[in-house]
N, C-alpha and C positions, 0 to 999 in steps of 0.2 A: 769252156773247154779250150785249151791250147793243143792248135793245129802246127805242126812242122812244117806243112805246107798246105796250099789250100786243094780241099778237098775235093778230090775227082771226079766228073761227069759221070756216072755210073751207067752204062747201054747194054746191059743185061741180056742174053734169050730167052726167054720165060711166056710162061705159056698169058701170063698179065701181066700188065706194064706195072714198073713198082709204084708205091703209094706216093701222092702228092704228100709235101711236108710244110707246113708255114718255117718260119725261122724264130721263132721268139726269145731271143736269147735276152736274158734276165741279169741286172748287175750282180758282178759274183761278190762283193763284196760291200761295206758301208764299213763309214768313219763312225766313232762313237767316244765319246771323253771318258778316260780314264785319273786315275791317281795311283802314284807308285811307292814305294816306302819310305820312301824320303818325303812323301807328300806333296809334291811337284806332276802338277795338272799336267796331261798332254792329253793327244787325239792316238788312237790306233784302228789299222782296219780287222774287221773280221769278218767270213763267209757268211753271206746272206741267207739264211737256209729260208725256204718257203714250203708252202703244203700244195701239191698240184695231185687233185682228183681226175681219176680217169675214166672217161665214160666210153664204154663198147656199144656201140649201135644204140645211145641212149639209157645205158643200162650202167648202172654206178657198181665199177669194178673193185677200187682201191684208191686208197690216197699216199701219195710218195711223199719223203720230204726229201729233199733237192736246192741242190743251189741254183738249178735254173740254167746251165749253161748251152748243152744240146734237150732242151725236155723231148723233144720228137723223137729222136734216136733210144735215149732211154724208154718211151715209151713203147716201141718199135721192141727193144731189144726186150723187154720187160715180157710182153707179150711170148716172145719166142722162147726166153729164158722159163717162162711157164708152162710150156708146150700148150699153150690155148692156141698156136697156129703155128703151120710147116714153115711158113717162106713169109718173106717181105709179101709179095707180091697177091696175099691173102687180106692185104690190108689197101685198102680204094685210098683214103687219106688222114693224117693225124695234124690236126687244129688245137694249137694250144693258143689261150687265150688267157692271161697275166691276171687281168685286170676283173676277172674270179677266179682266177685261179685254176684252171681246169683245163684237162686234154679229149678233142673230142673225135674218136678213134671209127670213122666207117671200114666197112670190110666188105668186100662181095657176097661174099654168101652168109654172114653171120658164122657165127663159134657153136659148132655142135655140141649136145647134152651142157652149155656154158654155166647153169645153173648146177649142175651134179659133180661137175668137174672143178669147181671153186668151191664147194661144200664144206670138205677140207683143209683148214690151211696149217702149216708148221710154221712157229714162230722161231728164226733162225737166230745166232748167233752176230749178223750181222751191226754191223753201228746203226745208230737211227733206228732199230727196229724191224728186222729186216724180216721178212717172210716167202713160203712156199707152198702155191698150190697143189693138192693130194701127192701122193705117193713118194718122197724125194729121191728116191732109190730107184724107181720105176724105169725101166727101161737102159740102165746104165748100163747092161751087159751085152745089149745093141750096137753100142757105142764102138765103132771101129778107128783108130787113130791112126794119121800117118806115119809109114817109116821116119823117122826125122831124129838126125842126131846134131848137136850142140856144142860146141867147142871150149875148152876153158878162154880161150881166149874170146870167142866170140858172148859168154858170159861177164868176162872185163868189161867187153865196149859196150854191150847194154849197164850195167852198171854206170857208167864213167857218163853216157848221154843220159841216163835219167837222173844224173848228180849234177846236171850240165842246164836242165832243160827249168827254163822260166815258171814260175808254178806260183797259184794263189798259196799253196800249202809257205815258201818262200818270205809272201807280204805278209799272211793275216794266221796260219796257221789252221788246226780244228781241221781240216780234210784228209780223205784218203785219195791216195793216186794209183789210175792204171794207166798201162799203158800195151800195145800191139805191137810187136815188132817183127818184120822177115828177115830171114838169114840171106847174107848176099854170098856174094862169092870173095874170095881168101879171107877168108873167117872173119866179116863182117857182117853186120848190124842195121838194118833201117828202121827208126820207129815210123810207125805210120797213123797212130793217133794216141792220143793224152791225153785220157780224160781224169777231171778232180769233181767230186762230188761229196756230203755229208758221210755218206754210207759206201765201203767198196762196193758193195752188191751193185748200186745203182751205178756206179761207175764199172762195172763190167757189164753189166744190160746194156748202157749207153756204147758201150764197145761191140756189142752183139750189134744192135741196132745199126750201127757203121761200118760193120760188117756183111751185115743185109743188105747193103746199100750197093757195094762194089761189087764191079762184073769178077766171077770167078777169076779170069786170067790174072788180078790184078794183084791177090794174096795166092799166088799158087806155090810160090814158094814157102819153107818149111815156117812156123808161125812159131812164135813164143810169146808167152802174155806174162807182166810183170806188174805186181803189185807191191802196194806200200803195205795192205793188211796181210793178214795172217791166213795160212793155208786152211780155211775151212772143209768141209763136205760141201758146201753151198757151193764155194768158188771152185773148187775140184769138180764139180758134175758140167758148172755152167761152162768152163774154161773145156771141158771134155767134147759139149755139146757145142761149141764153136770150131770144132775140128781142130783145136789151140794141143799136140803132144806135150808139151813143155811148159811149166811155170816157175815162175822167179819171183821170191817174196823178200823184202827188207827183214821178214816179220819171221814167225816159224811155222809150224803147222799143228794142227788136232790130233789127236788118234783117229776120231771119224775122217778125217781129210787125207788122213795119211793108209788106211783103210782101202778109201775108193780109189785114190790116187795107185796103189797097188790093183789094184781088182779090175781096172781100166789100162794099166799100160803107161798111165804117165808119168814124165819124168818132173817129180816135185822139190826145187830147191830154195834151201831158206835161211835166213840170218846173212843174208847176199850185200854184203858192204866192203868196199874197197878190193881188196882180192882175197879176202875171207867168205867160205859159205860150207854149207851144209846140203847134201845131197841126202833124200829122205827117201827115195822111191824112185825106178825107173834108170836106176844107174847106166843099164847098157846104153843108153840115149846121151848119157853123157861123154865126149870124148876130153880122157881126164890130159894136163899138159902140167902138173906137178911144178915144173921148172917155173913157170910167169907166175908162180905163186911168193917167192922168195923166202927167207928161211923161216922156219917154225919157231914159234914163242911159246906155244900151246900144248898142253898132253892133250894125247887125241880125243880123250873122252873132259874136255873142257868143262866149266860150268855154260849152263843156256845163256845165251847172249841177246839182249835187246838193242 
C-alpha cells in the first residue's frame, strides 16, 4: 500500500485501547520472463496475489486473496465491513504470519451467535471473488450520512492526484485502486490513504481498517472515497458504513449500486477522468461549476464510456 505520508499515531478515547497489529507487509509484486510478438524474451513485473486465511479466536473464518500489502488493516476492516464487530477496539490484536499464510485475529469478548451470523454468505460481484456475510441490505436504512458537499473543482484535484500518485497498478498492472480523501478548504483535496489490492472490496476493507485506526478528530472533515472499480451495492453499503457521503469511480455504476446509493443519500459519480464525469445519485451534494469543465464535444446522453 502507498502512504502519502506516514501514517499517524492513532490516541483514540475508547472505552479499549485499539488492537495491537504486527506489520507484515508482503512483496507486492515479482519479476517473471515473458515473450512478446516479435518473439523478443524480456522480464516484467506483476502483483503478487497470495491466499491469507483468517482465524477469529482460533476459529477458521475465510480466506482472502491479497497482494499482501497492509493484511492487518484489511483484516481489521474486513471484519467491520461484515458487521461481525462495532469498533477497532473489539479486536485485542491481529498477527499475520506470511510464512502460512494466515491472520490470527484475538478479540476481548469473542463475536456473538459468530457461527449463525456467517451461516450465510452472498457471493458478490467483486474481482477476486468477493463475498458478504447474511443480509447485504440489512441495516442500510440506519445508515445516517454527513451533510457534506463536493465542488466541481474539488472533483478535478482528486482526479488530477490519483493520475499523479505512484501506483503498482503503474509498474505491473492487474489491481484495483482506492483511495480516502478530505475536503480541505478553498476547494481542495487531501488524500490520506492509497490502497491497491487484487479485488476493490479488499482495498476498501483495508481503507476501513485505517479508518479504524485514527482518532476521530483526524477525518472529521467532509470524506470522499474514490475508486478505480465500478460502483457496486457492495462498495455503496461499505463506503456508506465508513461514514464516506461521497464516491468517485474511474468505472460506472450497477443498478443495485445505483439503488442503494439513492436510498442512503449518497452522492455517487462515475466514468471520473480528466474533467469528464457522470453524476449518478445524490446530485444535491454535488456543487456543479459547468465553466472548469471546458466546451462540450458530447450529446448529453453520450455512448457509456470506459
Amino acid at each position: 500500500m502507498s502512504m502519502p505520508d506516514a501514517m499517524p499515531e492513532a490516541i483514540p478515547l475508547r472505552a479499549q485501547p485499539l488492537p495491537r497489529l504486527t506489520t507484515a507487509l508482503a512483496p507486492l509484486t515479482r519479476e517473471v520472463a515473458v515473450i512478446d510478438e516479435h518473439g523478443e524474451r524480456g522480464t516484467v513485473s506483476i502483483p503478487a496475489e497470495r491466499d491469507l486465511t483468517v482465524y477469529v479466536d482460533r476459529r477458521e473464518l475465510v480466506t482472502l486473496m491479497t497482494l499482501g500489502a497492509q493484511p492487518e488493516l484489511l483484516v481489521l476492516g474486513y471484519l467491520l465491513n461484515q458487521r461481525l464487530i462495532e469498533s477497532a477496539s473489539d479486536v485485542e490484536s491481529i498477527t499475520v504470519d506470511w510464512e502460512v499464510n494466515a491472520a490470527a485475529v484475538r478479540t476481548h469478548a469473542g463475536i456473538d451467535r459468530i457461527e449463525e451470523r456467517t451461516a450465510k454468505k452472498v457471493v458478490t460481484t467483486g474481482c477476486g471473488q468477493g463475498s458478504v456475510f447474511g443480509d447485504l441490505m440489512a441495516g442500510i436504512d440506519a445508515l445516517k450520512l454527513p451533510d457534506t458537499r463536493f465542488t466541481q473543482a474539488q472533483l478535478y484535484a482528486l482526479v488530477n492526484a490519483i493520475r499523479l500518485q505512484e501506483s503498482t497498478y503503474k509498474s505491473a498492472g492487474s489491481v484495483h485502486g482506492c483511495a480516502l480523501f478530505t475536503l480541505e478548504p478553498d476547494e481542495g483535496v487531501a488524500m490520506q490513504c492509497f490502497v491497491e489490492d487484487v479485488g476493490r472490496h479488499n482495498a476498501i476493507d483495508t481503507i476501513a481498517g485505517w479508518i479504524a485506526m485514527q482518532p476521530a478528530a483526524a477525518l472529521a472533515r467532509g470524506r470522499v472515497f474514490y475508486t478505480t472499480g465500478r460502483l457496486t451495492s457492495e462498495m455503496v453499503i461499505k463506503s456508506a458504513q465508513m461514514g464516506v457521503p461521497i464516491v468517485v469511480s474511474r468505472s460506472g455504476i450497477t443498478q443495485m449500486g445505483h439503488e442503494v446509493a439513492q436510498r442512503v443519500g449518497l452522492c455517487a459519480i462515475g466514468r471520473a477522468t480528466n474533467r469528464r464525469f457522470l453524476c449518478y445519485a445524490g446530485e444535491g451534494r454535488l456543487v456543479l461549476q459547468p465553466e472548469l469543465a471546458g466546451p462540450s464535444h458530447a450529446p448529453p446522453h453520450a455512448p457509456s464510456r470506459e
